[in-house]
FITI-832259 format. One record per residue: chain; x, z, y of N, C-alpha, C in turn; residue number from 0. Coordinates in pm, 1 decimal. Each point is the difference from the previous one (the first is absolute). Layout:
# FITI-832259
A	X	Z	Y	X	Z	Y	X	Z	Y	NUM;
...
***
This chain:
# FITI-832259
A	-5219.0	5307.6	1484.5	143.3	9.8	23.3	46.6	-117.1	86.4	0;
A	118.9	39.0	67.9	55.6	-135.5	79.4	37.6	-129.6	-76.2	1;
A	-31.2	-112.2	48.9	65.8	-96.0	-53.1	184.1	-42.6	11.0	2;
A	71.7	99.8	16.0	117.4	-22.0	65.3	100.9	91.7	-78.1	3;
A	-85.0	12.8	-149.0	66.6	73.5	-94.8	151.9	-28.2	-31.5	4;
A	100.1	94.7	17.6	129.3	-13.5	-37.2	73.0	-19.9	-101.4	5;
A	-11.0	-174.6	-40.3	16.5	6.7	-131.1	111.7	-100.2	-2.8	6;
A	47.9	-37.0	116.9	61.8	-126.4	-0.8	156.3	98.4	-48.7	7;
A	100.5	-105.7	-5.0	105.4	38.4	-31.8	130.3	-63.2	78.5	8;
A	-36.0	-74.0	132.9	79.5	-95.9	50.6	19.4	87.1	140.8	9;
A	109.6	-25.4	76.2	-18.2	159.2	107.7	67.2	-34.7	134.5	10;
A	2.8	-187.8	6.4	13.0	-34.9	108.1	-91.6	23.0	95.3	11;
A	33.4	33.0	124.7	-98.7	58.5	111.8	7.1	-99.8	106.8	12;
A	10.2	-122.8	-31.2	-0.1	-95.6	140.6	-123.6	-62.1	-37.3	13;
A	-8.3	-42.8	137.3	-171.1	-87.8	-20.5	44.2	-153.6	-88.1	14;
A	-65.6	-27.5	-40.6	10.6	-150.6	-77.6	-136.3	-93.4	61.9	15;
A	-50.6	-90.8	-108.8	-88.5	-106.2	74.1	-113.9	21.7	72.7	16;
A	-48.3	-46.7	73.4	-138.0	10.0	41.8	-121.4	-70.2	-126.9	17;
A	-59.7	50.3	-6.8	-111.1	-57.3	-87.9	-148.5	16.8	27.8	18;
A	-90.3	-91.8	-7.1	-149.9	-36.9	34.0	-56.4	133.6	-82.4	19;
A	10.0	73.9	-114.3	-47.9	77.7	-75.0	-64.5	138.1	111.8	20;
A	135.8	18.5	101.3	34.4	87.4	66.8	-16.4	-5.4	132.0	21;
A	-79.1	-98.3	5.5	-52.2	-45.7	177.4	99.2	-92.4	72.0	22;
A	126.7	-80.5	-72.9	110.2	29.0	109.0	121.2	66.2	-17.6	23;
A	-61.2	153.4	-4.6	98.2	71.0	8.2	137.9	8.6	-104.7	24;
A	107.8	8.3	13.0	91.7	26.9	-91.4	22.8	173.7	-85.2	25;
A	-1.4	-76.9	-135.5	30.3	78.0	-125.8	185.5	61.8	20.8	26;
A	-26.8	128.9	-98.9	140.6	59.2	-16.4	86.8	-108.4	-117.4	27;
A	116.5	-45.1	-3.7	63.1	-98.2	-65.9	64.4	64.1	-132.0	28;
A	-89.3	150.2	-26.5	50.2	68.7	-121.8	-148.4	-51.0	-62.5	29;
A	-130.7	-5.3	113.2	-84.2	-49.8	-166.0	-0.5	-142.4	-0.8	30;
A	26.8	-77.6	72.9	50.5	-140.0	-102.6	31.2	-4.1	-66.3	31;
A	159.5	68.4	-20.1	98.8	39.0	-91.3	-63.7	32.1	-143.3	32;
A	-146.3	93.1	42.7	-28.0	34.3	-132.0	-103.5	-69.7	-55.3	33;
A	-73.8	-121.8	125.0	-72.1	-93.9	-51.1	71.3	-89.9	-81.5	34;
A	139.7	9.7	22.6	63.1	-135.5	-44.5	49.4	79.3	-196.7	35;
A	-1.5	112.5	6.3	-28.6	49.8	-163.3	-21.5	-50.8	-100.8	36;
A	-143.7	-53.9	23.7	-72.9	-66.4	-84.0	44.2	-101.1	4.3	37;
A	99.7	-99.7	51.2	48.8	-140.9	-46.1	84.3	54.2	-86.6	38;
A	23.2	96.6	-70.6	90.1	77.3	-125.7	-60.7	-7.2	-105.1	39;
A	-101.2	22.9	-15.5	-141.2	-27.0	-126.6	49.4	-94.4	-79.6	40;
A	-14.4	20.3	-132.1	-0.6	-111.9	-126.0	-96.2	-101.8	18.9	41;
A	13.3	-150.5	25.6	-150.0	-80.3	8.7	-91.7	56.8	-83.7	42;
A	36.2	15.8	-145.1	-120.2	6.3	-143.6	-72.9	144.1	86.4	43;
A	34.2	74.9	72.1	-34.8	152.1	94.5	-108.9	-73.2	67.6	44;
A	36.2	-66.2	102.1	-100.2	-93.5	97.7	-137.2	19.4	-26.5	45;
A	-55.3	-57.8	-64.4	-134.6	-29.3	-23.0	-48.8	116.1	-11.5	46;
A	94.3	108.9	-36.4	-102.7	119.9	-7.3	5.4	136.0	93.1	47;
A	41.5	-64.7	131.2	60.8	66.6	125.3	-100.9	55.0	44.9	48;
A	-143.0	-84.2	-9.8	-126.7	62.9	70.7	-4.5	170.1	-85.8	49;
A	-37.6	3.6	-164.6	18.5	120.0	-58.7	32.3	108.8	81.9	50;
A	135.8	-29.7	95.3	39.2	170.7	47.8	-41.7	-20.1	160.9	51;
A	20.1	-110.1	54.5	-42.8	-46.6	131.4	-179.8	24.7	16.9	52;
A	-81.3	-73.2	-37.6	-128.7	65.6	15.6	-64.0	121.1	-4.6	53;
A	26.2	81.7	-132.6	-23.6	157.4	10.3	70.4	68.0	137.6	54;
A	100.9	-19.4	61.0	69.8	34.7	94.6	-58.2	-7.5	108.5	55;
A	-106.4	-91.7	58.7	-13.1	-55.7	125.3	-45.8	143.9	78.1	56;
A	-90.4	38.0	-77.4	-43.1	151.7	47.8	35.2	72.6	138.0	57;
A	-64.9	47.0	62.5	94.9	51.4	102.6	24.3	158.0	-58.9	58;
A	-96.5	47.7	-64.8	7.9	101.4	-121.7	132.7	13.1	-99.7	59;
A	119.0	72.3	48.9	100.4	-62.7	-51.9	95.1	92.7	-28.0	60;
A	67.3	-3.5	-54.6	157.8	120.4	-9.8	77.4	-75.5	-72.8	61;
A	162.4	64.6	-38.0	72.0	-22.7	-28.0	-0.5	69.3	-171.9	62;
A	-115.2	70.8	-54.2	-18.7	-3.4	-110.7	-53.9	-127.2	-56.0	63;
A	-111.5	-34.3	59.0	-81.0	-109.5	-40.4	122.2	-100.3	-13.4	64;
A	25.3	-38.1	85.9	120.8	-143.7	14.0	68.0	26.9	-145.8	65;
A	57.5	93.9	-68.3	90.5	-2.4	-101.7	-126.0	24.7	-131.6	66;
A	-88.1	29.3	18.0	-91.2	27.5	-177.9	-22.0	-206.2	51.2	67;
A	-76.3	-28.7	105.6	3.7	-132.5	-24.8	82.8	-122.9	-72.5	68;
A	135.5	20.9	69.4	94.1	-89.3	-1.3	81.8	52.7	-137.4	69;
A	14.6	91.8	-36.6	30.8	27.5	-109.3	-8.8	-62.7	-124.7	70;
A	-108.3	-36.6	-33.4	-3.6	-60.2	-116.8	17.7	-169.9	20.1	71;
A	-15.3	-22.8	97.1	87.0	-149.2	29.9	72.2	-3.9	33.5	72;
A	112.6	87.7	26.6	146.2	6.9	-1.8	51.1	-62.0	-143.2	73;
A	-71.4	116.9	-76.1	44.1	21.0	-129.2	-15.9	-95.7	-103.8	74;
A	-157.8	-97.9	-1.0	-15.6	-120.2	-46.7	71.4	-92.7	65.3	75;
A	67.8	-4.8	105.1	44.0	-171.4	52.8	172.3	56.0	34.8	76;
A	27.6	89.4	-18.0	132.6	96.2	34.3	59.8	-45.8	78.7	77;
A	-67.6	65.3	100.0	-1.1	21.0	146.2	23.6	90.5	63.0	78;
A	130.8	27.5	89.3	0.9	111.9	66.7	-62.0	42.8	104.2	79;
A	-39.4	167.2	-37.0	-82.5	15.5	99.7	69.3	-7.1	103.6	80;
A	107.0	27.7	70.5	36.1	10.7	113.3	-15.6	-138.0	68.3	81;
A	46.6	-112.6	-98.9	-82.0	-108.7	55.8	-149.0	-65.5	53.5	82;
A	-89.3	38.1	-86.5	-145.1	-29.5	-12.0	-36.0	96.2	107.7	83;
A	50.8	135.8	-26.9	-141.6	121.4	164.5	32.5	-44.8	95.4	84;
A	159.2	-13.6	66.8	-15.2	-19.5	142.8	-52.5	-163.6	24.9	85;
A	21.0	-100.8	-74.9	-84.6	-121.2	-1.1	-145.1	3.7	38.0	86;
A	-55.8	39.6	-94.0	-155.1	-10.4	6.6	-24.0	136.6	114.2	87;
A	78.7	73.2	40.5	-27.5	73.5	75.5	-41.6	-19.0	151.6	88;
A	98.5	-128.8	7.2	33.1	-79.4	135.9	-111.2	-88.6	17.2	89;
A	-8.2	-82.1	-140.0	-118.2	-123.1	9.5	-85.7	75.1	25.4	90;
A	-67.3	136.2	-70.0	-126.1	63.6	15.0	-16.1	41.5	170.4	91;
A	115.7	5.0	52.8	5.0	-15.3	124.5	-54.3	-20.5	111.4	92;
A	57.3	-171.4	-16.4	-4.3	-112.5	38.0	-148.9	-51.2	-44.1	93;
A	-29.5	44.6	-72.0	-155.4	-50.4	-76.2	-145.5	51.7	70.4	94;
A	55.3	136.0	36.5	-93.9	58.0	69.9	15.4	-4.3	150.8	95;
A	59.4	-20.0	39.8	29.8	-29.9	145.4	-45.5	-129.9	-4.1	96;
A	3.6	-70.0	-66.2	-81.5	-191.8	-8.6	-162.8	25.0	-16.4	97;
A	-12.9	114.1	-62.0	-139.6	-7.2	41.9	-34.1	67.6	55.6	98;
A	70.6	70.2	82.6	-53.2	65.8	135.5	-16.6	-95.8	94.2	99;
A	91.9	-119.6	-15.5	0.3	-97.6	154.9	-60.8	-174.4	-64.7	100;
A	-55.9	44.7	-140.7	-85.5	-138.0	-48.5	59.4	-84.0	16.8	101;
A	107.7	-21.1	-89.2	98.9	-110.4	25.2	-46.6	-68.5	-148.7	102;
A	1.8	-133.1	48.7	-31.6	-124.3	-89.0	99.0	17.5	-110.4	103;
A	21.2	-27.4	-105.1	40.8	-49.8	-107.7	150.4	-43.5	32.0	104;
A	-23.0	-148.1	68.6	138.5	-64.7	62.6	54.2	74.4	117.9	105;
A	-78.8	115.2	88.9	159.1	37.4	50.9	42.0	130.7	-49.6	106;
A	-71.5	51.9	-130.5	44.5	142.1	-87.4	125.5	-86.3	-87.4	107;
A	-20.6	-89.0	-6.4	78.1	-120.4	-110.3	187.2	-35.3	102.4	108;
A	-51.0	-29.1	104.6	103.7	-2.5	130.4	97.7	150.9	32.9	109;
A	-73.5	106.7	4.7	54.7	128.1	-0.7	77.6	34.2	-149.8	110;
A	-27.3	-74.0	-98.1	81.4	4.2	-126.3	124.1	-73.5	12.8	111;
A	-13.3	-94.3	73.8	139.1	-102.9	-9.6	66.2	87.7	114.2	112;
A	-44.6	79.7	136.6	100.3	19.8	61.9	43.6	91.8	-78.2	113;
A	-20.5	124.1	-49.8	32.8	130.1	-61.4	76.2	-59.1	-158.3	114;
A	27.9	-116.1	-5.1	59.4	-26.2	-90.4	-38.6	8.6	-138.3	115;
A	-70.7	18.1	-17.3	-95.7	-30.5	-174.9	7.9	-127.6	-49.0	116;
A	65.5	0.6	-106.9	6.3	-147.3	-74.8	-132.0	-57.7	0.8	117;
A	-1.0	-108.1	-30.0	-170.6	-134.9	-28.4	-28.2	99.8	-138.8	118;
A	49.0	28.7	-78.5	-109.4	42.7	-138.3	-35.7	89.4	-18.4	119;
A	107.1	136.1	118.1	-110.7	78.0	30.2	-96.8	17.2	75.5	120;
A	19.5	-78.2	127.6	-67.5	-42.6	99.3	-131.9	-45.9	-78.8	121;
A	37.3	-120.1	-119.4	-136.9	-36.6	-38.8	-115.2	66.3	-48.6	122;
A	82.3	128.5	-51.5	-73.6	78.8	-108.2	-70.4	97.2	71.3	123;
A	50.7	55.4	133.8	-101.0	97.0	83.5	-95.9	-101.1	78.5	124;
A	20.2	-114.0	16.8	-88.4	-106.6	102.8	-147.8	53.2	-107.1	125;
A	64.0	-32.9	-137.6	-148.3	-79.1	-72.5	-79.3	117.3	-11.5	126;
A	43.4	153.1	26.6	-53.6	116.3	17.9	-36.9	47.4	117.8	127;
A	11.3	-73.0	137.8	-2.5	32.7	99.3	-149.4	-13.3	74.8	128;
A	-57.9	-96.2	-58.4	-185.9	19.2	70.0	-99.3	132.4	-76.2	129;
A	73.8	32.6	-56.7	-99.8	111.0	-86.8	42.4	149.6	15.5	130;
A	124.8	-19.4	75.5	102.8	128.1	7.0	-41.6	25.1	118.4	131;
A	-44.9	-99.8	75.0	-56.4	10.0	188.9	-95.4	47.6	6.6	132;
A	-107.1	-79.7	-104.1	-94.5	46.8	12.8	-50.9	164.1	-73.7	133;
A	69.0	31.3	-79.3	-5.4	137.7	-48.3	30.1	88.7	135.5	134;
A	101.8	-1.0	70.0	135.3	44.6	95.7	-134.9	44.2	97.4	135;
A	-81.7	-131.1	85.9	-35.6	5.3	87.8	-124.1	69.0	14.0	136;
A	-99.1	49.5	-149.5	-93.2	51.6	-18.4	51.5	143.8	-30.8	137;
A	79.3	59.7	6.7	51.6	91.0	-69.7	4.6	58.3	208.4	138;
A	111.4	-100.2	82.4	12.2	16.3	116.0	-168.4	23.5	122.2	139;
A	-87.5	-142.3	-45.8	-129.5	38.3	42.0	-63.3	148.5	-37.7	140;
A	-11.6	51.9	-106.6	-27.2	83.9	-32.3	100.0	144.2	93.5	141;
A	111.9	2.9	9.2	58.7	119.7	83.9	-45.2	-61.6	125.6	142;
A	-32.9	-69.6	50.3	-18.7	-47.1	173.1	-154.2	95.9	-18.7	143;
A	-16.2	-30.5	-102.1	-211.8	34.4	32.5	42.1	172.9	-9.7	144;
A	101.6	47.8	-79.1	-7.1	142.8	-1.0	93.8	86.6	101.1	145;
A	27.1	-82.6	78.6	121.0	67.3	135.4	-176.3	36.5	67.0	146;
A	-85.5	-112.0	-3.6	-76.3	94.7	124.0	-179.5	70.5	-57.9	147;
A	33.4	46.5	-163.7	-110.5	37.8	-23.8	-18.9	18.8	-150.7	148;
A	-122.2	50.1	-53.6	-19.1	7.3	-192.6	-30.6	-153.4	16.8	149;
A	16.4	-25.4	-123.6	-17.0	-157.0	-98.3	-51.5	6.2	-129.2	150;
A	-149.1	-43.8	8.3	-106.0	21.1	-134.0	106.7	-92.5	-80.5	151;
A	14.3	76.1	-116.3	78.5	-83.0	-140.3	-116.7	-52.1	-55.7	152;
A	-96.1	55.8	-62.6	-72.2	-24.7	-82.9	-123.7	53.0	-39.7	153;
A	-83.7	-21.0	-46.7	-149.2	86.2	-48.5	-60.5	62.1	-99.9	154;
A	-31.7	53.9	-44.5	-5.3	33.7	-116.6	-188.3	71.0	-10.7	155;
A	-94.4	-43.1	-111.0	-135.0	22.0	29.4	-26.2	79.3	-128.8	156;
A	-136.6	26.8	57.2	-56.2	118.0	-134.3	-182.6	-2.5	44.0	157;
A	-76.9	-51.5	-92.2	-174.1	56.4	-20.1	-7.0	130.4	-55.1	158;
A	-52.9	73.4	62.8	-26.0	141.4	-33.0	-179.6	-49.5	30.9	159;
A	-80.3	132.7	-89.6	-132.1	7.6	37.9	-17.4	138.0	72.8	160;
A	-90.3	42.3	121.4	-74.8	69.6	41.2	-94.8	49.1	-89.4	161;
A	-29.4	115.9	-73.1	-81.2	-7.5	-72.2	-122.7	123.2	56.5	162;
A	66.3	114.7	61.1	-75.7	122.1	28.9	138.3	78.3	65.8	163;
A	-54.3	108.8	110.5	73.6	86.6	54.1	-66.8	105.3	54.7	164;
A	78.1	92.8	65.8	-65.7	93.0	83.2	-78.4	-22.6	121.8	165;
A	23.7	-140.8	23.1	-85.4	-51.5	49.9	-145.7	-56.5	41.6	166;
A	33.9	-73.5	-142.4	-110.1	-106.7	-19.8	-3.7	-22.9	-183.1	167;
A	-133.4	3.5	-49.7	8.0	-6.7	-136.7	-51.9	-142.5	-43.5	168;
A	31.5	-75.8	-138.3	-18.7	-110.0	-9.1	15.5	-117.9	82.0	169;
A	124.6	30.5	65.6	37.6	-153.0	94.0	39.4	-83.2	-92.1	170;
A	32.4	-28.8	-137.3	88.3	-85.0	-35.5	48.3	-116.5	73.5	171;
A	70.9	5.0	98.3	60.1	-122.8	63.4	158.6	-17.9	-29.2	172;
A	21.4	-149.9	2.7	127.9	-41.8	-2.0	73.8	28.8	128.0	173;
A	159.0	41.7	-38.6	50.0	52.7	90.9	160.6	-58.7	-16.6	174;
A	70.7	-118.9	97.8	81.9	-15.2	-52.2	116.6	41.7	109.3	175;
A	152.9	-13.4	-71.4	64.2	112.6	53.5	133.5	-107.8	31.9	176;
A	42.3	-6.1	115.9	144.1	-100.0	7.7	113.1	117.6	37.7	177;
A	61.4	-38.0	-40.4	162.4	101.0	2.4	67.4	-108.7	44.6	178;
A	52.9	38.6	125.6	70.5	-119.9	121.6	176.6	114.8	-29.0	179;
A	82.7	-152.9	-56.9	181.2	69.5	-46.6	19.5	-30.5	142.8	180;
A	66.1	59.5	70.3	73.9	-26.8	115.6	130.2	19.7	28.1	181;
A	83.4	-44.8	55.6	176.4	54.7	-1.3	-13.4	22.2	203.2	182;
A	45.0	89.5	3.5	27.3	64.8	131.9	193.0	54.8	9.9	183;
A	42.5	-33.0	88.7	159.7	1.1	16.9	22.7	-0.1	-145.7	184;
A	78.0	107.4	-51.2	40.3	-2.7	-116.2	-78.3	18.6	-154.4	185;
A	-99.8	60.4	73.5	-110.3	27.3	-96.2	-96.7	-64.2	-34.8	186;
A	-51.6	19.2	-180.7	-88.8	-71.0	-55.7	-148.6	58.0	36.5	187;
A	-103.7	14.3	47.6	-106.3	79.1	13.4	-123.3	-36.7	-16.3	188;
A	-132.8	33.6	-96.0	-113.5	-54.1	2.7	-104.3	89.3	57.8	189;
A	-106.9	-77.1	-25.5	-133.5	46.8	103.6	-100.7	-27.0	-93.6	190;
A	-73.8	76.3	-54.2	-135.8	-15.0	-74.6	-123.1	13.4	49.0	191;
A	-105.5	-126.0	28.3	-101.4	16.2	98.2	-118.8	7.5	-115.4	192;
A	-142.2	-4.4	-7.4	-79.1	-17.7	-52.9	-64.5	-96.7	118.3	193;
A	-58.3	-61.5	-38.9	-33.0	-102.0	87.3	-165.2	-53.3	-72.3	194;
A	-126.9	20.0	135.0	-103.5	-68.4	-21.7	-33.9	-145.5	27.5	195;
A	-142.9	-22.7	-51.7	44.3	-201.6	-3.6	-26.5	-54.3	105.5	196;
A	-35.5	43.4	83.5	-27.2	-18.6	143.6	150.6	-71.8	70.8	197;
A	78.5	132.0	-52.0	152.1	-44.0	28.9	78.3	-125.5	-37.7	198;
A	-45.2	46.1	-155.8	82.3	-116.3	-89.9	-15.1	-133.0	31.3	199;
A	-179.7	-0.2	27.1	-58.3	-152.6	73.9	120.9	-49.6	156.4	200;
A	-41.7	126.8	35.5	122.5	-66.9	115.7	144.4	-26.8	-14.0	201;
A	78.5	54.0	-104.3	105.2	-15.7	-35.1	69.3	-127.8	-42.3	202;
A	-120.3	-32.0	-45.0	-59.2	-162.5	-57.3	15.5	-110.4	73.0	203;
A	-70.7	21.5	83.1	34.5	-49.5	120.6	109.4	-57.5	82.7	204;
A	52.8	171.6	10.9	142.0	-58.1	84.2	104.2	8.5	-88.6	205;
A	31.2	-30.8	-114.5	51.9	-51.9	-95.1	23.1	-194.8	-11.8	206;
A	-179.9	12.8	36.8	-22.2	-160.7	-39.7	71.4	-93.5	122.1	207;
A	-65.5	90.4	126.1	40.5	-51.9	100.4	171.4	12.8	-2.0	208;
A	81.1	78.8	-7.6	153.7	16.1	-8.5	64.4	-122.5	-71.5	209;
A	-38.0	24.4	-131.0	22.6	-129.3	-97.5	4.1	-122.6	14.7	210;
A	-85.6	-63.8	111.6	-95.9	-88.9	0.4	92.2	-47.7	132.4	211;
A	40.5	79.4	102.3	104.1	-17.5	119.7	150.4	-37.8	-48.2	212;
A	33.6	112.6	-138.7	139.4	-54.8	-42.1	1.4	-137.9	-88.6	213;
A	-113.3	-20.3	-27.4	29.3	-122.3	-82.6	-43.7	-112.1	111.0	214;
A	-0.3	-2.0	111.5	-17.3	-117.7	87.1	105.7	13.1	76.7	215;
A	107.7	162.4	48.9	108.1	-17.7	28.4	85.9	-100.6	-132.0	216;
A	-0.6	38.1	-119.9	93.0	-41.0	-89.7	7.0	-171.9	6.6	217;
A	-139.6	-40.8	-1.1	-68.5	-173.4	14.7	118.2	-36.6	82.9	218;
A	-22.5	37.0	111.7	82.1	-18.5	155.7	118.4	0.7	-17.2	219;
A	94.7	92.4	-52.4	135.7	-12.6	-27.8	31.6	-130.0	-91.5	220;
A	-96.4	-13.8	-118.1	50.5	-44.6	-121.5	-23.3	-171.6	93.3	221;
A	-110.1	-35.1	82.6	7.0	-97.6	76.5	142.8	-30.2	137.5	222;
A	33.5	90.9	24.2	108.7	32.7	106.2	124.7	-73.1	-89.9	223;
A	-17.5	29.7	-131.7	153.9	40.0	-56.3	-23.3	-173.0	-66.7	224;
A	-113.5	-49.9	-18.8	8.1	-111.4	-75.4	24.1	-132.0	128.5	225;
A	-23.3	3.4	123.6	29.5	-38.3	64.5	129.8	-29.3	68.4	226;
A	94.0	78.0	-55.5	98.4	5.5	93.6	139.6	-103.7	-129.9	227;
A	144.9	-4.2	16.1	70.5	-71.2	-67.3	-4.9	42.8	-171.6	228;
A	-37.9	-85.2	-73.8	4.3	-7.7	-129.2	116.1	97.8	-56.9	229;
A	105.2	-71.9	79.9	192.1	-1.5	-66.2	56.9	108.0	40.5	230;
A	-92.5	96.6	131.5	39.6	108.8	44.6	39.7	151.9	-96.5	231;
A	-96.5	-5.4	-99.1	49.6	125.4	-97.7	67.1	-43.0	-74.9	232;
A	58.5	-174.4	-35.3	94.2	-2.7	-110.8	128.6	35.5	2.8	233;
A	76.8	49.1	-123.1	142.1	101.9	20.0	80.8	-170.3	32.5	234;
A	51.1	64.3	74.0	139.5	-127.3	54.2	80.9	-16.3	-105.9	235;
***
């Protein structure tokens, strides 16, 4: 589903700030309006903002989900919904558009002060904000890999024996079987091979070798990243 679900409740139609989230570009000044919501929240509410904000990030989304979510933390921290959906509606926003354009910490933190979000709520999505990116952006890697093709999910194995056929009598040989899950556009789809060891040996292989390339890319980054300013990921 689109991320541009109509949930806000604010219905000014002029452009408002520019923000880094968004390349630059300037936001409609009705979802500020409804970013600025959530400075309505009870503090004792606060701490437990992630609760309806994380399940949400989804791009998997409707306007059912938003209310079975938020619902029952309306109701424990008594909270109106009309306050809380178009809020977290906006941040969820703003959240995913930050990790479309890999924005640091401090200037997702900067796009809060222009759009007007108080410091304690500001604080409370910051301290949720490296894990919300990184969910966001694997969720995003993952649709980039399926705009141009299937994407192995997962594997699934099985030993069967060869024992006799119309073939051949008394082969007892091992025979093992991989079932490759795949997702293609919208669809979930698998593939069941039987596979001899000839294969498997090679599979082995370029497994080891694959593995063996990403963990010397990973070395390389994790050296890249230790090199560069200490103070650079700390929240301002």
């Amino acid at each position: 589903m689109a991320d541009d679900i109509p949930l806000n409740v604010s219905r000014d139609p002029t452009e408002g700030p520019a923000l880094k989230s968004t390349g630059g570009r300037t936001v409609k000044r009705a979802m500020v309006q409804d970013a600025r919501r959530l400075n309505l929240l009870p503090l004792e509410a606060l701490p437990h903002l992630w609760e309806v904000l994380g399940p949400l990030l989804s791009n998997e989304l409707s306007r059912e989900r938003f209310h079975k979510i938020a619902g029952p933390f309306c109701e424990k921290h008594r909270v109106q919904m009309g306050d809380l959906i178009p809020g977290i509606a906006a941040v969820r926003t703003l959240l995913r558009a930050a990790a479309k354009e890999d924005l640091s910490i401090g200037e997702f933190v900067d796009d809060m002060e222009v759009c007007g979000i108080d410091v304690p709520v500001g604080r409370v999505i910051a301290e949720g904000y490296p894990k919300a990116i990184v969910m966001i952006r694997s969720e995003l890697s993952m649709a980039a890999l399926m705009d141009h093709g299937a994407v192995l999910q997962h594997v699934d194995w099985r030993l069967d024996q060869l024992r006799s056929c119309s073939r051949i009598k008394n082969v007892n040989a091992p025979v093992p079987t991989l079932t490759f899950h795949y997702r293609e556009g919208d669809e979930d789809r698998r593939l069941s091979l039987q596979v001899i060891g000839p294969v498997l040996k090679s599979l082995r292989g370029i497994l080891d070798e694959l593995l063996a390339d990403s963990d010397d890319e990973r070395a390389e980054a994790e050296s890249a990243a230790g090199g560069g300013d200490s103070s650079s990921g700390q929240n301002p």
